[in-house]
N, C-alpha and C positions, 0 to 999 in steps of 0.2 A: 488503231484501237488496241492493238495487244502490245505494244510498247507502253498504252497505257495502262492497263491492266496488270502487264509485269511489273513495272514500277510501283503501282499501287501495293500491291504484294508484298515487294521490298520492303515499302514504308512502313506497312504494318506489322509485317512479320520484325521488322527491326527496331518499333517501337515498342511489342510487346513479350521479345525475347533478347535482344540485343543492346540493351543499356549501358552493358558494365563496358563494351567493345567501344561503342559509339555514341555522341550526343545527339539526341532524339527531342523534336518538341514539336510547337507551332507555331505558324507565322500569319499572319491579317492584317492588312491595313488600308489607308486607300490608294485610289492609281488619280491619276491624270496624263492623259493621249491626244495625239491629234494624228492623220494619218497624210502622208507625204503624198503631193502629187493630187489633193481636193481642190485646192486653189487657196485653203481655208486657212487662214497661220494661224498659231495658238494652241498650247494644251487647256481644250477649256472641255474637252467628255470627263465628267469626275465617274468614278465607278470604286469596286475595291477589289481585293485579293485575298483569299484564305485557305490553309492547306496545312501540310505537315512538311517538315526536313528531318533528316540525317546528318550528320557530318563524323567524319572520322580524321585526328589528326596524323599527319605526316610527320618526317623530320625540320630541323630549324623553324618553326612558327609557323609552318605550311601547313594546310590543313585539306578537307577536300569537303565540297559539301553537294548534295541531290537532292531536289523540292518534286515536290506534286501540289499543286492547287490549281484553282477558278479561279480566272482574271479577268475583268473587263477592259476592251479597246476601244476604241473606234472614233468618230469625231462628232464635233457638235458647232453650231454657227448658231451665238444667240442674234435677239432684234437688237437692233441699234434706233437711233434717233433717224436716219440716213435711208436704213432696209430694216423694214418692219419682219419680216420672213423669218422665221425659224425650222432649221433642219437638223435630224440625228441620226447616225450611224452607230448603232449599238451590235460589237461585237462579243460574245461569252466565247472563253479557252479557255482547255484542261490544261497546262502551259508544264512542263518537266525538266529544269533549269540544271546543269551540272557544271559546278563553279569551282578555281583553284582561289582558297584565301590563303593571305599572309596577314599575320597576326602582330602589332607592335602595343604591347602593353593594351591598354583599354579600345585601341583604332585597329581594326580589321579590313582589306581592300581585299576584292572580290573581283573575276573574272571569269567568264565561262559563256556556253553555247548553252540556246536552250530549243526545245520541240514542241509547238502547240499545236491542237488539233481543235478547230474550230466547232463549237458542241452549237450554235445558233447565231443568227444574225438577223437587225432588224432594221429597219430606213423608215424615219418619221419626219415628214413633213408638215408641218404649221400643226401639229399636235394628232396627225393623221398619218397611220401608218399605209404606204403604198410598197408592189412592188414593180423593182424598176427590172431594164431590159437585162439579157443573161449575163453580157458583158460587164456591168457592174458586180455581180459576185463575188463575195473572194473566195479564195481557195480552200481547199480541209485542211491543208498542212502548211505549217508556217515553223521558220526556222531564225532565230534570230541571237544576236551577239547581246551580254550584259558585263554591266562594268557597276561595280556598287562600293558603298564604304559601309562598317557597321559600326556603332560604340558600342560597347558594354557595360549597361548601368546595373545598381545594386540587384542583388538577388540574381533572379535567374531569366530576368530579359535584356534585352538587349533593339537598339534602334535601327531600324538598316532600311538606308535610304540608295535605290536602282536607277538605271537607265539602262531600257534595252529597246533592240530595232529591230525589225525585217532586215533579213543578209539579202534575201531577195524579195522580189515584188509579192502582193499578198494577193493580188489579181490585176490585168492587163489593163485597166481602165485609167484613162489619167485626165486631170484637166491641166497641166504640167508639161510644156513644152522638152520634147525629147532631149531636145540640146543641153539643158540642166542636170543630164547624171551624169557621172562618170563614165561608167559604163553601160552598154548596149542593152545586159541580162538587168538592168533597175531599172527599166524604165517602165512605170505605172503605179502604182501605189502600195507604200508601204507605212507600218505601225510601228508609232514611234509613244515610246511610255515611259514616265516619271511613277515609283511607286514609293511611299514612304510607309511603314510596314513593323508592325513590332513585334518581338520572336519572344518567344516562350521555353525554352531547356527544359526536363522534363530530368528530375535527380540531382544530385549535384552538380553544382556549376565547378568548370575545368578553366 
């Protein structure tokens, strides 16, 4: 929590003193997830994302950039013709992404770590919220790898489209036979996100 807090701090204090230094806006848009190790395939939990960034540029078209926003995870099993049954797994994070970009004319590639702190979680079955035993929980703290590209359209937005994962498990639970990770420290469930997302610059575009 004070990692988020500092950051938030950052955000703001550099969005309403530090403009001329750094490009400052927002970003929102929505996600699509499914969580590794449910049994479940598919990004079919829609949810969305909104927040503020930073970025300050580097040398040669490098640039750096730090977000703060709400994200939604988690997974979703709709009915089929086959299984009537519907179940959801709604996750809400405060998510704090710090990302190195490279910049080529209007296409921007993006790479970084980011830190979420899980603010709620909820499990709904056939439209009934239940809770399940302890071992299903996940974790408060969630750390995860992102890789993105952005375009730069007229004015002062721009499109940028994510994938980011769990580095590690988000809780011990799996229906995912162990033998399927690579490693020993993956094995049980982890959040995996598509987020397509539109950013806002705040002054002149650079």
């Amino acid at each position: 929590m004070r990692i988020i807090l500092a950051g938030s701090l950052i955000i703001f204090s550099t969005l309403s003193f530090s403009q001329n230094i750094f490009d400052a806006g927002l970003i929102g848009g929505i996600t699509t997830s499914q969580i590794h190790g449910d049994a479940i395939g598919g990004f079919n939990k829609i949810g969305f994302n909104f927040g503020a960034f930073v970025a300050a540029d580097l040398a040669n078209n490098f640039s750096t950039e730090f977000d703060i926003y709400v994200i939604n995870k988690g997974s979703r099993k709709n009915p089929s013709k086959w299984d009537p049954s519907y179940w959801s797994i709604r996750l809400n994070y405060i998510e704090i992404p710090i990302l190195i970009r490279y910049k080529y004319k209007k296409i921007t590639a993006e790479l970084g770590l980011s830190y979420g702190r899980l603010i709620n979680q909820k499990f709904l079955a056939n439209g009934l919220e239940y809770t399940p035993d302890s071992v299903r929980y996940f974790n408060k703290n969630e750390y995860s790898s992102i890789a993105g590209i952005q375009y730069h359209m007229k004015s002062n937005l721009s499109l940028n489209l994510r994938y980011s994962q769990s580095m590690w498990k988000v809780r011990s639970f799996t229906f995912t036979y162990p033998r399927y990770y690579i490693f020993a420290w993956q094995a049980g469930s982890a959040n995996a996100v598509i987020s397509l997302s539109l950013k806002y610059q705040f002054g002149e575009k650079t």
